[in-house]
Structures are given as structure tokens and as C-alpha cells.
LOVO-530328 format. One record per residue (C-alpha): x, y negated, z negated. Coordinates in Angstrom, 1 decimal. Example, Ala and Ser with C-alpha at 12.3 -4.5 7.8 and 13.67 -1.06 7.14 Angstrom:
2
east; north; up
12.3; 4.5; -7.8
13.7; 1.1; -7.1
***
This chain:
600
east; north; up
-33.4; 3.9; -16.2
-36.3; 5.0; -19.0
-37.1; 8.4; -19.0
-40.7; 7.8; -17.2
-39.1; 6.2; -14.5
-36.5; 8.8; -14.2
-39.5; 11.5; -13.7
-41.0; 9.6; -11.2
-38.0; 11.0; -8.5
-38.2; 13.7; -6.8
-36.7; 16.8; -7.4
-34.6; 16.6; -4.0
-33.5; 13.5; -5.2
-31.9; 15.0; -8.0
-30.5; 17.6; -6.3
-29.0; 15.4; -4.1
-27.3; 13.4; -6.9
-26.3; 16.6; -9.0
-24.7; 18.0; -5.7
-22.6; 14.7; -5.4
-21.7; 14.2; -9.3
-20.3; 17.9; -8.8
-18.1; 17.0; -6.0
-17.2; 14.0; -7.4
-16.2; 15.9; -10.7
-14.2; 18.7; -8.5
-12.5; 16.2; -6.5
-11.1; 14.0; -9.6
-9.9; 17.7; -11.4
-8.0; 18.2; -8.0
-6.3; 14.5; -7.7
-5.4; 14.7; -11.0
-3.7; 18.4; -10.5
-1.7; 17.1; -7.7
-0.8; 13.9; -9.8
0.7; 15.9; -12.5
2.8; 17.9; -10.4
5.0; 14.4; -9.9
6.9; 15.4; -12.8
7.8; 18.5; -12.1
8.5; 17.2; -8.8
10.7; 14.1; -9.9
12.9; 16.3; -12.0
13.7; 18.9; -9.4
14.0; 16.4; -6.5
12.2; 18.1; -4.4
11.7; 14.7; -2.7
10.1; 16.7; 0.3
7.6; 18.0; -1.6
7.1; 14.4; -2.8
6.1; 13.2; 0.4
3.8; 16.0; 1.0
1.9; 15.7; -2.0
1.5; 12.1; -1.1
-0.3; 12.9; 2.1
-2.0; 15.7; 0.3
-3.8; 13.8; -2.0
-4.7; 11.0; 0.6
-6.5; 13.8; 2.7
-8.1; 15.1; -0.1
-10.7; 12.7; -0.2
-11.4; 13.2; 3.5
-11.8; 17.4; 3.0
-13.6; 16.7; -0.2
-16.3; 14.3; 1.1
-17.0; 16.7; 4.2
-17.0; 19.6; 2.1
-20.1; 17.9; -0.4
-22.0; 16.4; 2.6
-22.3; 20.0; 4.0
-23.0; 21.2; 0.4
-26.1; 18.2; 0.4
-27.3; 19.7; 3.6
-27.9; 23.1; 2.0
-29.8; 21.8; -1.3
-32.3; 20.1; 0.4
-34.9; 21.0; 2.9
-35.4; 16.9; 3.0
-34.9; 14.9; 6.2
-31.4; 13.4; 5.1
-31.9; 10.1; 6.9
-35.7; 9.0; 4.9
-34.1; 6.2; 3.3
-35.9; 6.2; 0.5
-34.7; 9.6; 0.0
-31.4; 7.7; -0.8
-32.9; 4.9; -2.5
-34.2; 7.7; -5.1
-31.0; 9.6; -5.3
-28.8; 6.7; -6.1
-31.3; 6.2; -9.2
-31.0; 9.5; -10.0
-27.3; 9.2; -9.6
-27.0; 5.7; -11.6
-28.9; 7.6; -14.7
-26.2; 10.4; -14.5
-23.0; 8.5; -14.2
-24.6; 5.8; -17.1
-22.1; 7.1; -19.6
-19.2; 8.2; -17.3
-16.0; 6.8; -18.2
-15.1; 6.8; -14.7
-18.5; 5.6; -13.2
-17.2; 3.2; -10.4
-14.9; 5.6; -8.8
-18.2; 8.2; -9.0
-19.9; 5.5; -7.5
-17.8; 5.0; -4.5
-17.8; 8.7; -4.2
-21.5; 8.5; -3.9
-21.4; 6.1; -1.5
-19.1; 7.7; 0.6
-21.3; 10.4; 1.1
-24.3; 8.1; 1.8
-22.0; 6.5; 4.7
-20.5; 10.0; 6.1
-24.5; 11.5; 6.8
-25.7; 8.3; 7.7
-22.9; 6.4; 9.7
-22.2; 3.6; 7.7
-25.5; 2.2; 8.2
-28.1; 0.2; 6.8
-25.2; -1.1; 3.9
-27.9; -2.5; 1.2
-27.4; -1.9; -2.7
-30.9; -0.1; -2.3
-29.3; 3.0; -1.3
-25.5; 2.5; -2.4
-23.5; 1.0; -5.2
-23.0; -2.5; -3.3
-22.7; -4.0; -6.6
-21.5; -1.7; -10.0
-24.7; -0.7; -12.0
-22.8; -2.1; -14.8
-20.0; -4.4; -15.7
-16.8; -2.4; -17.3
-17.2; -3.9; -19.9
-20.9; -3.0; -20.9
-20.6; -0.4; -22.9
-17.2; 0.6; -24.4
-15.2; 3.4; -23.1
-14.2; 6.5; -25.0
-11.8; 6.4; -28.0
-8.6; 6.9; -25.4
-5.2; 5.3; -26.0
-3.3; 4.5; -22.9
0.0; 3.0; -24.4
2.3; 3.4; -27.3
3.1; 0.4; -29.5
6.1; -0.3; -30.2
7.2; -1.9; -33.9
10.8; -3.6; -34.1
11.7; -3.5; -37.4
14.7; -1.8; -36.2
16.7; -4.2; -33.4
16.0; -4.3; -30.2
19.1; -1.0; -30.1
17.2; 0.8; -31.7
13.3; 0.5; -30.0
14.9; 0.5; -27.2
16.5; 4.4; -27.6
12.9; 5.5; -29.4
11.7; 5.1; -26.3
14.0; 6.5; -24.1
13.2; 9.2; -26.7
10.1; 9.3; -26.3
10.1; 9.1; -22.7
12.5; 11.7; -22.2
12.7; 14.2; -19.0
13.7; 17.8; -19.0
16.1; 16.9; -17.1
18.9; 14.7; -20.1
19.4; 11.2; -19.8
23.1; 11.0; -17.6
24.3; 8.9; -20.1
21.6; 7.4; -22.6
23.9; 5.4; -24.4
25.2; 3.5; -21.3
21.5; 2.6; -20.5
20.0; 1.4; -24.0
23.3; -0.8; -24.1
22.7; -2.1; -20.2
18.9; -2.8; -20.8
19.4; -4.6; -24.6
21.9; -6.6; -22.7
19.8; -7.5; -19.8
16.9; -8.3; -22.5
19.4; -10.5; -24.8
20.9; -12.3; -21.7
17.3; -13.1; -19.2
14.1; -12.7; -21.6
14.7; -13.3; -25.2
16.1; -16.5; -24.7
13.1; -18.1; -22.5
11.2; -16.8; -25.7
10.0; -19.2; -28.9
9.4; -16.0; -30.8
12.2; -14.7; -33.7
12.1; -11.1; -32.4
10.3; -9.4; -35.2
7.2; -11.4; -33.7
7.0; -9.7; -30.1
5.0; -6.5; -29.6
5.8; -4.4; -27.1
3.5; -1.4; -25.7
4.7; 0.9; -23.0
1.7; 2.8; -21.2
2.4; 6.6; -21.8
1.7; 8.0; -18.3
4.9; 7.1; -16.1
4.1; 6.0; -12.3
6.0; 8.4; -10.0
6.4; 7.2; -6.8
9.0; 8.3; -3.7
12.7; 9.4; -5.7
11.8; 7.0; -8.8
9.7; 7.6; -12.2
9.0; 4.2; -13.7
8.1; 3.2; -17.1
5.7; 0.4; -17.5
4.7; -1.6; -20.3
4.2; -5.2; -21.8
6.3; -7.6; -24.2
3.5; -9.9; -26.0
4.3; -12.8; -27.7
2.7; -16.3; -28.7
3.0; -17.4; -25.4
1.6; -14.8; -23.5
2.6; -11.2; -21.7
5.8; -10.4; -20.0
5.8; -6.8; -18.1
8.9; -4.7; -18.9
9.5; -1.9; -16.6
12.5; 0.7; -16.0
12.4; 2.3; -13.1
14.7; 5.8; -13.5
16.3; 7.8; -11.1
17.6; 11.4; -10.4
21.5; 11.8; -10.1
20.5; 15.0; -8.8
23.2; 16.6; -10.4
21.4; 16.9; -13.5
20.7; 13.7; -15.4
18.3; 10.6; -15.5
19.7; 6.9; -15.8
17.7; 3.7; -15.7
18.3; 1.6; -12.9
18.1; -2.1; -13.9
14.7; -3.5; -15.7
12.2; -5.5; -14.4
11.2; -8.4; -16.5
9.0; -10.9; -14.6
5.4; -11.0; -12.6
6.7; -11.3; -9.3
9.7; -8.6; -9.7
6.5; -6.6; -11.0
4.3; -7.6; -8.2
6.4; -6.4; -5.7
6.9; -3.2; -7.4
2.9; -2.7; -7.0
3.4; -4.5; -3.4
0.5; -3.5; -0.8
3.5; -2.7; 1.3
4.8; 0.5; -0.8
3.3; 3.6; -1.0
0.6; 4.9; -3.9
1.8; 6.0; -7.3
1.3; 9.1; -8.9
0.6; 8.1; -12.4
-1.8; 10.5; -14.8
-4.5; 8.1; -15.3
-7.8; 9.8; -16.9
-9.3; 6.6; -17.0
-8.3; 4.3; -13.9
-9.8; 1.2; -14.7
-8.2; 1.1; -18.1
-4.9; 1.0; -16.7
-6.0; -1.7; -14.1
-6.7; -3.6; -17.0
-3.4; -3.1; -18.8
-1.5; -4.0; -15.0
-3.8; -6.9; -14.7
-2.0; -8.3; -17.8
1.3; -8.0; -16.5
0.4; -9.4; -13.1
-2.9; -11.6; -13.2
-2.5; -13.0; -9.6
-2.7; -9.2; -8.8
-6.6; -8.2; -7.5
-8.2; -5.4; -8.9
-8.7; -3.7; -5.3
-5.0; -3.6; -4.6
-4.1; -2.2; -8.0
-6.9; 0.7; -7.5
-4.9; 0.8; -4.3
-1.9; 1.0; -5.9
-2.5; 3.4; -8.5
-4.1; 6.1; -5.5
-7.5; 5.3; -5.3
-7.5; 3.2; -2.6
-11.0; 4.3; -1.5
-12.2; 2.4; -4.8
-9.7; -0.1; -4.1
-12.3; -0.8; -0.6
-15.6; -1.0; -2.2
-13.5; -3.4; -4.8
-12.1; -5.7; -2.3
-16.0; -5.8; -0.2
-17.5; -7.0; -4.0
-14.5; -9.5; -4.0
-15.5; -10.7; -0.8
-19.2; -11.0; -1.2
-18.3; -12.9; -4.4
-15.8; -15.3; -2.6
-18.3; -16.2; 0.5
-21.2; -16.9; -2.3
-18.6; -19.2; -3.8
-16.7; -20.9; -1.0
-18.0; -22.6; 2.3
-15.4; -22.6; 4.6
-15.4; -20.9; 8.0
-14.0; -17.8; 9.4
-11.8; -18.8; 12.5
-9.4; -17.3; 14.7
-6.1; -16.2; 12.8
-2.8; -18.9; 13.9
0.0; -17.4; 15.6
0.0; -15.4; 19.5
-2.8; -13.7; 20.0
-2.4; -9.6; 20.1
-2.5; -7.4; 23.1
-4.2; -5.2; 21.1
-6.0; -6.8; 18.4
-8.2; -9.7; 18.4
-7.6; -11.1; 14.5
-9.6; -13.7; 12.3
-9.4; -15.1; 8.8
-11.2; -17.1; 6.2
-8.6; -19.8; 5.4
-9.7; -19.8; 1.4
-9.2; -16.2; 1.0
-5.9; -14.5; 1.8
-6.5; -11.7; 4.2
-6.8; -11.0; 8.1
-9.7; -9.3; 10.1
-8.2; -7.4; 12.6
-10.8; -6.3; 15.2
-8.9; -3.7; 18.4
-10.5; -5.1; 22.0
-12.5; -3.0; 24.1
-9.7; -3.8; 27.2
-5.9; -4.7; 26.2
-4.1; -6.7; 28.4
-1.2; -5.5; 30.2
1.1; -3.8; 30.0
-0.5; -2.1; 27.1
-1.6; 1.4; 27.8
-3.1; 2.6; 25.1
-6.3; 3.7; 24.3
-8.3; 2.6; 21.4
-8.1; 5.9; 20.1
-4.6; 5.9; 20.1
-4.5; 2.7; 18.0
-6.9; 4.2; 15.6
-4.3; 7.4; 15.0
-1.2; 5.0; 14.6
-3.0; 3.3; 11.9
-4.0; 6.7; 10.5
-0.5; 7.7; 10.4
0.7; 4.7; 8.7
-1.9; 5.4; 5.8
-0.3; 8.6; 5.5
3.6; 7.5; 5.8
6.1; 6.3; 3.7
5.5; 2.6; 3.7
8.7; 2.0; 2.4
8.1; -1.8; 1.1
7.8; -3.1; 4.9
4.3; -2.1; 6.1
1.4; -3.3; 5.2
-1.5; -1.6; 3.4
-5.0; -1.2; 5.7
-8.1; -0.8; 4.8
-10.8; 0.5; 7.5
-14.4; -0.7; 7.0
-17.2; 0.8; 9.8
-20.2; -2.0; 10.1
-18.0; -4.8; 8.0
-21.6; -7.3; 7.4
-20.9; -11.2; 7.5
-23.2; -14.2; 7.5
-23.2; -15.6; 11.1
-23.3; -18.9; 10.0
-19.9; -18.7; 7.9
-18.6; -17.8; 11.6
-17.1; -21.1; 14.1
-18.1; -20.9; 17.3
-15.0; -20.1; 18.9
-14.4; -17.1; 16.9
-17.7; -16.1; 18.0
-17.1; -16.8; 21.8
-13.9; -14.8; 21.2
-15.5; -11.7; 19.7
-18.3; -11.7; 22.3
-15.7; -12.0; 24.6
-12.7; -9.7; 23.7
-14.6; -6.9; 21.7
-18.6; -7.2; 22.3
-19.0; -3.7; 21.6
-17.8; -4.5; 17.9
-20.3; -7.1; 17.6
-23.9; -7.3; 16.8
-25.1; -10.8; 15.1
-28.9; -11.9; 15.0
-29.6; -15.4; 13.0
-28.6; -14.6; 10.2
-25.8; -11.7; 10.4
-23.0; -10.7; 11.7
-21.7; -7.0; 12.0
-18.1; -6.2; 13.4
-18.8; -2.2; 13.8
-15.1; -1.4; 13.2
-12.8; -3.6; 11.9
-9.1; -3.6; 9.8
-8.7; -6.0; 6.7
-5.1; -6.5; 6.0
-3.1; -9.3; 3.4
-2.3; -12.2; 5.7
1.1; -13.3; 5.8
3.1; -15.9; 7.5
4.1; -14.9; 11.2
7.5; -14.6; 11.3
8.0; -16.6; 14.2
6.0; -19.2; 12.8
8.2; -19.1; 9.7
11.0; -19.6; 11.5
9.9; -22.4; 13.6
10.1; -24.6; 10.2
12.5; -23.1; 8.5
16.2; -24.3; 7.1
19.4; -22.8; 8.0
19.4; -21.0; 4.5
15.5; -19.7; 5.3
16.5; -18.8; 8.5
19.9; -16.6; 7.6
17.8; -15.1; 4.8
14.7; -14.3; 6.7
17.1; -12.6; 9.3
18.3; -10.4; 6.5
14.8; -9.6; 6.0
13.7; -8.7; 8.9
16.8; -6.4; 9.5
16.4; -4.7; 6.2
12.9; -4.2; 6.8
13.6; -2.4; 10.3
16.2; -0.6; 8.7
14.2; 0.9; 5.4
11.4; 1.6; 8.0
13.9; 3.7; 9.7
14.8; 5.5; 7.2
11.3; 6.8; 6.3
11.1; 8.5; 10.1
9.3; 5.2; 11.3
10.0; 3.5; 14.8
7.6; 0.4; 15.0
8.3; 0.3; 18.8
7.3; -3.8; 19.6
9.9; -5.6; 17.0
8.9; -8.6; 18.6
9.2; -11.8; 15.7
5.6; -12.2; 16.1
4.6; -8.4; 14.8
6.5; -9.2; 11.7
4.8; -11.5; 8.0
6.6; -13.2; 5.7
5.2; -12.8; 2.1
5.0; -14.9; -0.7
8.1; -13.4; -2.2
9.8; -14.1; 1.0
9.7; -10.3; 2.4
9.4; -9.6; 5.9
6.7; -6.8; 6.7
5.7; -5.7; 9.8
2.2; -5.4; 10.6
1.4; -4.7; 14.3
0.9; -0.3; 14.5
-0.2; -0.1; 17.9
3.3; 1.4; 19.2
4.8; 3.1; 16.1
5.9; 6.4; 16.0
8.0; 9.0; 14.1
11.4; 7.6; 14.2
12.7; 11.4; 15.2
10.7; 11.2; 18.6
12.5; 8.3; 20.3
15.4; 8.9; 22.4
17.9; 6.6; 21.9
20.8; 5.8; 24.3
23.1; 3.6; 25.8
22.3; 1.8; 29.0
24.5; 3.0; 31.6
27.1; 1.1; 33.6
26.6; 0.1; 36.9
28.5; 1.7; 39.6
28.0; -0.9; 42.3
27.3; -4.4; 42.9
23.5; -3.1; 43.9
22.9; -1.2; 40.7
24.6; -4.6; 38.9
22.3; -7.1; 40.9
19.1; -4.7; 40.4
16.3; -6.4; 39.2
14.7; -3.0; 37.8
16.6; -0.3; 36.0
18.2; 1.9; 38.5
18.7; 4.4; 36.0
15.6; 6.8; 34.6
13.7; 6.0; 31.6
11.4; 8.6; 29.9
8.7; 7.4; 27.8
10.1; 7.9; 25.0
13.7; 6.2; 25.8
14.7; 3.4; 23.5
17.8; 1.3; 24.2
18.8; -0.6; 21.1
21.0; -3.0; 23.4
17.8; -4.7; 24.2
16.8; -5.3; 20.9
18.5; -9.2; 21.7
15.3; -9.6; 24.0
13.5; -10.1; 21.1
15.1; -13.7; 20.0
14.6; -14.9; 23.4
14.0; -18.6; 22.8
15.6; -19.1; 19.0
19.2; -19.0; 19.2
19.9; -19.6; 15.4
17.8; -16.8; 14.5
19.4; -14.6; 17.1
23.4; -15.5; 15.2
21.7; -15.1; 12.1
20.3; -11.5; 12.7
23.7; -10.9; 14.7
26.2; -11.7; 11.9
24.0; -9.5; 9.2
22.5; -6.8; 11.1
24.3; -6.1; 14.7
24.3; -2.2; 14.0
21.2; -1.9; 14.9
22.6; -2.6; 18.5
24.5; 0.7; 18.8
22.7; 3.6; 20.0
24.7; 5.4; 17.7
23.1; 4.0; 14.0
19.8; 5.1; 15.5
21.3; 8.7; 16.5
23.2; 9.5; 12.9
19.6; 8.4; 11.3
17.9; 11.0; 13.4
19.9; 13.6; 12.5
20.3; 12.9; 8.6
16.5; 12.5; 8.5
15.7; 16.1; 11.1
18.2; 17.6; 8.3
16.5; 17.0; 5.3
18.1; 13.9; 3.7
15.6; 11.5; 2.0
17.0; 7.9; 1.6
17.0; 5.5; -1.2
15.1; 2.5; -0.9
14.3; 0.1; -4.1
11.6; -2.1; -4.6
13.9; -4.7; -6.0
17.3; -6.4; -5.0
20.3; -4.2; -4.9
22.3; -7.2; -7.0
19.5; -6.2; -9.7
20.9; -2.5; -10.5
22.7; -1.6; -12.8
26.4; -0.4; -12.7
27.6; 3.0; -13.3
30.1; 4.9; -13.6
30.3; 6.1; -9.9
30.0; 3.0; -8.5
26.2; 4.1; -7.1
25.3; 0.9; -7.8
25.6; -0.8; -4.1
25.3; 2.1; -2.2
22.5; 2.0; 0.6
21.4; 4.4; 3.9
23.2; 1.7; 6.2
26.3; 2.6; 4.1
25.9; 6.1; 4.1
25.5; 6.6; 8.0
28.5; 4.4; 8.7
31.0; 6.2; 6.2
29.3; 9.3; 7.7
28.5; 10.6; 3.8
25.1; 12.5; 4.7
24.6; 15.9; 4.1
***
């Protein structure tokens, strides 16, 4: 914007923008305050004030965006909902963020406003940042070095201790020579050779902010060589008994992706300048979007207006239709997809068929409550979009019929449009009893193992999904089972689990109802069988891996080491990856822990 054009808006306008650019500032100071207290918080392991920090940060957006709409309402005298009161600001706004280093997230900010005061509609790029007023790469972004390089003049010994030097706690190292010797091993045995490069020809470069998330601090960087990147990252752990080892390293994309999975909760890393960092984690994992790594480093409100550009760009460029998602249709949910592009639309029905009994408001708090929990690697990340506009005619018919039929009051569609009014968008996965239904004996003994784990590290983060029926459960591309279905989860500490009681007569045997009482909240894990009704081989294979979580008793000893305090392990990478140590640590997992009864 010129300078005569910029005097052409009003002085309300201005206002309006200052006010927001203010906010905006005061909210970034007050994330990154809370980031940096992961440290701190790491090497004390305080993992309960971990968690709360996570939620903290998460509702800080929501306090901060009421707190500057009510501060708009005050510096302005102007009816709030003129549009062109808007259209004016955002210029105003645009000419003020122009040399921002951080201008998308200040843009989303904006808009975020704009949609709280005028309820997420009209959408047009007239009054919000549809698209970016610039490309990231327009103009070039303060002198700001994200990563350390790495020379290796010396062996790989030696850069590999400079920078567990350099990335040294407060807390020592438990045994630093232990670790440099288990990661240069690791490297010489599983990278270097897979590498045409003599190894003074490899660069590496380790961002210097370390991504704290849960009880682990990992280190991230890159290996570069003629033939392209390789990510190299050490996650590190707490003894907490007053040292730091490295757990195993991490040396390929998808052992990286899953690390960032949308199924884990958001890192707290210090990042000043976001979008250089999703530039340096785009290099390590290309297939990776740029929404989901906003999402993953925390700014997952970003990471939405990322993902709507994504899918504006896709439609322009694809022609297929949006259709009604494969697998059993939801109680609950009514759920579509564009086959080209890999996500699901999940839309809740204005009547559920029985026996649900929830209300739609309910639903809406479970999925609130899983944006705010431990996601533990088995839940999938949502994103909530309020009048989600589509082109009608990328719509089939039947998906139509089925939204005018299920959920009309989410619907409004002219000619040319489409607008679901509230809507979830979700990574679309294989339905696990889909997967199963075409799966080997191998894929099926595996995927059981799966989906035990992933009921089991859900536990352990206070998290009862309630229906564990096959069908509520995704299969991933790196073969992880994540459960997806929210409507019945709940704090694992508020079920009541028990043991169905015996008979005393033939009546009570031949009842065709419980005779005994059930409370709303009762859970009998002996039931849990009910849900392979119809796939025996699935059923022996969940049986032969997982049958503790038939016994009352697992659930109760969870309850009571969670109500106390303890804060379970759970790794983003396979237990056979770890490295061994001295205590034999290496293997050790919650399941183990509750059955030799070694919980504090």
C-alpha cells in the first residue's frame, strides 16, 4: 500500500488494526513465556506442570482473542459489522504487518478477531487474510540463525560430544560417554553406510531451540549430503534422579514423521520465527504439510488458515468429487472426503440414532477436551472450522441428499456454493475394520498389537475412549492404529470398572438383561470380546498380545497410579529402537509397571 492510499482510511480503521497488532504482539510475548518455561520444566520433572502448561498455552489464544475483541469495541464508536469497516482495517493492518517477520501468524490473529465479532461470516479475502498478502519468500527475513553447523574435521566421536556440549542441561548428562559411543555406533552401523559421501563431505546442522514435549527434550537437526537431507534427532530423557541420557536416534523421514505425527501433542520449542523452522522441518520431512507442522510446533490456529489455503489450492487444481467417506456410517457423525486429498469432513447430525444419547453439545465438549489432552500418539489431531465454504458442484449428489438429510441445519448451498456451518476436518485413515478385512495373518497379528497399544497409551494419559468398537479406530500409513471417534470419551479416572458378577441362579444365568445394577459410568472390561464379534482371527490375535485389558483389575491399578500423581512413559518410536542402559530401562513400559506393581 502507497502512502496516498494508506491516508485514504479512516482513522477507525486504524485504530482497529493498531488495537489488533497490539494483541497480537501481547499474545506472541505470552506464548513464548510459557514456551520457555519447558526447560526449566524438563529438568525438574515436574511433568504435571508439563501438562498444564500445555493446556495453558492452548487456552491462551481463546482468552487472548476475547480479551482484544472487547478492547476493539472500546476504540471505536463505529458500527463493528459495516463491512467495509473491515475491508479498510485489514489494509490498514496489511501496511503494518508489511515488514513483520511473523506476518502470517499476525494475519491469522487478525482474522480471528474479524470471525469472533462477526460469526465467521461473509469469509472473502476483502475483509480477512484468505490468501497471505505476501509469499514468505518476498522479502527476506531478518539476519536470524536458527541452527548451528556442524564441521567434522574431527570424527564423527568427536562432533558428536561438541554437541552434546553444546546442548547440555543443568541437569549432567547420566553418562555422556555411554551415549556419544551408542549414537556413533548407531550412525556407523544404519546411516553412513547407505551414504556415497567420504564423511568429511556431510554437513550437519542441529536447530538450536530443542522441542520439548510430554517427559522428552529432543534435538533436531539435518545430515546433508550429495544426495540429499537426512533428519537426525535425539530425543533425551530425565532419569529423574539427576541425569540426562539419549534414548536411541532417529535417522529417517518416516521415524521423523511420526515423531511430528498429528496424533501427538504440540511441542514447546522457542521459535521467534515459526515459519523459518517449518522450513528447516520441511527438509527433513517433505511429504509433511505446512499446516500440520504449524500444528505441530503450537500454532495450530495458523496451522487452520494453512490447511483452508491448501485446500482452496487443491480444489482449483483437482476435479474430483467430494463423496461419502467408506466404512459404517457414524451414529454421531455424518463424514465425507475428497478421494485426491487425504483428509475427512466430519459433520455431527442434528438427531443421532439410537442408542446414542448425547447431545450435540456434548460432542462438541469431548472434542474440546481432546484438543486439550494428552494425545499420546493415538488420537487424532482436529481442526474446527465454523461456515467451511465449498463449491456445490465439486459435491455428488448423494453426499448432498445425505447432508440435506442427516444435518440440514449445517447446510446452506445456492448454485454455486456450498456452506457446512460447523464442520471437523481430520487426516483420513484406513478403518480398521476395513484393514482387517484384507489383511494377512502377519497384518492382522500386528494391527492387533496396534490397536492394544494404542488403548493402552490412551489409558495412560487419563483417557477412556468408551466405543472401542474396530470401526472407531484408523490405520496410518506407518501402520499405527489411532482412534478417531470422541463422542463417548472421558477421563479415564471417571469410569468405574468392575467385574460382572456371578449368577446365583439359573434365572439370573438365563437373563437376557443384566440382573445386576449398572451406573452410568460402569465399565466391565470382560465385554471388551464384544467388540470382535464377527472376526475370529482378529479376536486370537488381540487375545494372545493384549488379554489384560480383560481384567478389571489393569483398569483399577491404572486409576490409582494416575489419581496419585504418576505420569507414564510413552515414545514416539518402537521400544526395540532404545537404547540400552545400565538399568536395564530400556524395555520397561506402563503395562509392565502395573503388573510388577512398581508405581509409586
Amino acid at each position: 500500500m502507497n502512502q496516498a492510499q494508506s491516508s485514504t482510511l479512516s482513522p477507525a480503521a486504524r485504530r482497529v488494526a493498531r488495537t489488533i497488532l497490539n494483541g497480537f504482539e501481547s499474545y506472541f510475548a505470552e506464548y513464548q513465556n510459557i514456551t520457555l518455561g519447558a526447560k526449566r520444566r524438563f529438568e525438574t520433572a515436574n511433568w504435571q506442570g508439563v501438562h498444564e502448561a500445555s493446556t495453558g498455552r492452548i487456552d491462551l489464544y481463546k482468552s487472548k482473542i476475547s480479551h482484544v475483541v472487547r478492547l476493539v469495541r472500546e476504540v471505536t464508536s463505529q458500527d463493528l459489522s459495516r463491512l467495509e469497516l473491515w475491508h479498510e482495517a485489514r489494509s490498514a493492518y496489511a501496511q503494518l504487518v508489511s515488514s513483520h517477520s511473523n506476518y502470517e501468524i499476525a494475519e491469522t490473529f487478525f482474522n480471528s478477531i474479524y470471525c469472533r465479532i462477526q460469526e465467521h461470516s461473509p469469509i472473502h479475502d476483502r475483509y480477512i487474510f484468505v490468501k497471505p498478502s505476501r509469499a514468505l519468500e518476498d522479502k527476506p527475513l531478518p539476519d536470524y540463525s536458527i541452527y548451528v553447523r556442524y564441521a567434522m574435521a574431527g570424527g564423527l566421536v568427536d562432533l558428536v560430544s561438541r554437541i552434546l556440549d553444546d546442548f547440555a542441561f543443568t541437569v549432567p548428562w547420566e553418562d555422556k560417554r555411554r551415549d556419544v559411543m551408542s549414537i556413533v555406533n548407531l550412525l556407523q552401523e544404519q546411516l553412513l553406510p547407505g551414504l556415497d559421501c567420504p564423511l568429511e563431505g556431510l554437513r550437519v546442522e542441529m536447530l538450536e531451540s530443542v522441542f520439548y514435549r510430554n517427559k522428552a527434550a529432543y534435538l533436531v537437526g539435518r545430515v546433508s549430503h550429495a544426495g540429499g537431507v537426512i533428519p537426525v534427532i535425539l530425543p533425551c530423557l530425565n532419569n529423574e534422579k539427576g541425569g540426562i541420557y539419549v534414548d536411541t536416534v532417529i535417522h529417517d523421514q518416516d521415524g521423523a514423521s511420526i515423531i511430528f505425527s498429528f496424533t501427538r501433542s504440540y511441542f514447546m520449542v522457542d521459535a521467534p520465527i515459526p515459519s523459518r523452522y517449518v522450513r528447516f522441518l520441511l527438509s527433513l520431512m517433505p511429504q509433511k504439510g505446512v499446516a500440520e507442522l504449524y500444528n505441530s510446533i503450537g500454532f495450530n490456529k495458523h496451522g487452520k488458515t494453512e490447511f483452508y489455503r491448501d485446500m482452496i489450492r487443491h480444489m482449483k487444481a483437482s476435479e474430483d468429487l467430494c463423496v461419502i467417506a467408506p466404512g459404517i456410517k457414524g451414529m454421531v457423525m455424518t463424514v465425507f472426503t475428497l478421494p485426491s486429498y487425504g483428509v475427512v469432513f466430519k459433520v455431527i447430525k442434528d438427531r443421532f440414532d439410537p442408542p446414542k444419547q448425547v447431545t450435540e453439545e456434548i460432542v462438541r465438549e469431548k472434542y474440546r477436551f481432546v484438543s486439550r489432552a494428552d494425545r499420546a500418539g493415538r488420537m487424532a489431531d482436529t481442526q474446527e472450522y465454523k461456515n467451511f465454504i465449498f463449491y456445490r458442484n465439486r459435491f455428488s449428489q448423494e453426499l448432498i441428499e445425505e447432508l440435506q438429510r442427516v444435518a440440514p441445519s449445517k447446510l446452506w448451498m445456492d448454485e454455486k456454493w456450498i456452506i457446512i456451518r460447523h464442520l471437523y476436518v481430520e487426516r483420513r485413515m484406513v478403518p480398521l475394520n476395513l484393514y482387517l478385512r484384507d489383511a494377512g495373518e502377519a497384518e492382522v497379528y500386528d494391527a492387533m498389537d496396534e490397536y492394544g497399544n494404542a488403548i493402552k497409551q490412551m489409558a495412560a494419559a487419563n483417557i477412556f475412549p468408551g466405543d472401542m468398537l474396530l470401526k472407531n479406530f484408523g490405520v496410518t500409513r506407518h501402520g499405527r492404529v489411532v482412534f478417531y471417534d470422541y463422542d463417548e470419551i472421558c477421563p479415564l479416572t471417571e469410569c468405574n470398572f468392575r467385574r460382572i458378577p456371578e449368577p446365583r441362579d439359573e434365572t439370573e444365568e438365563m437373563a437376557g438383561t443384566p440382573w445386576y445394577t449398572v451406573a452410568e459410568n460402569d465399565v466391565f472390561p470382560e465385554e471388551f470380546r464384544l467388540f470382535f464379534s464377527g472376526n475370529p482371527h482378529a479376536k486370537a490375535a488381540f487375545e494372545a498380545q493384549h488379554a489384560d485389558l480383560f481384567d478389571y483389575r489393569y483398569w483399577q491399578k491404572l486409576q490409582a497410579a494416575i489419581r496419585a500423581g504418576y505420569v507414564f512413559d510413552t515414545f514416539p518410536y518402537r521400544r526395540r529402537a532404545r537404547f540400552p542402559r545400565a538399568d536395564g530401562d530400556s524395555a520397561f513400559t506402563y503395562d509392565m509397571a502395573i503388573r510388577a506393581g512398581d508405581i509409586p
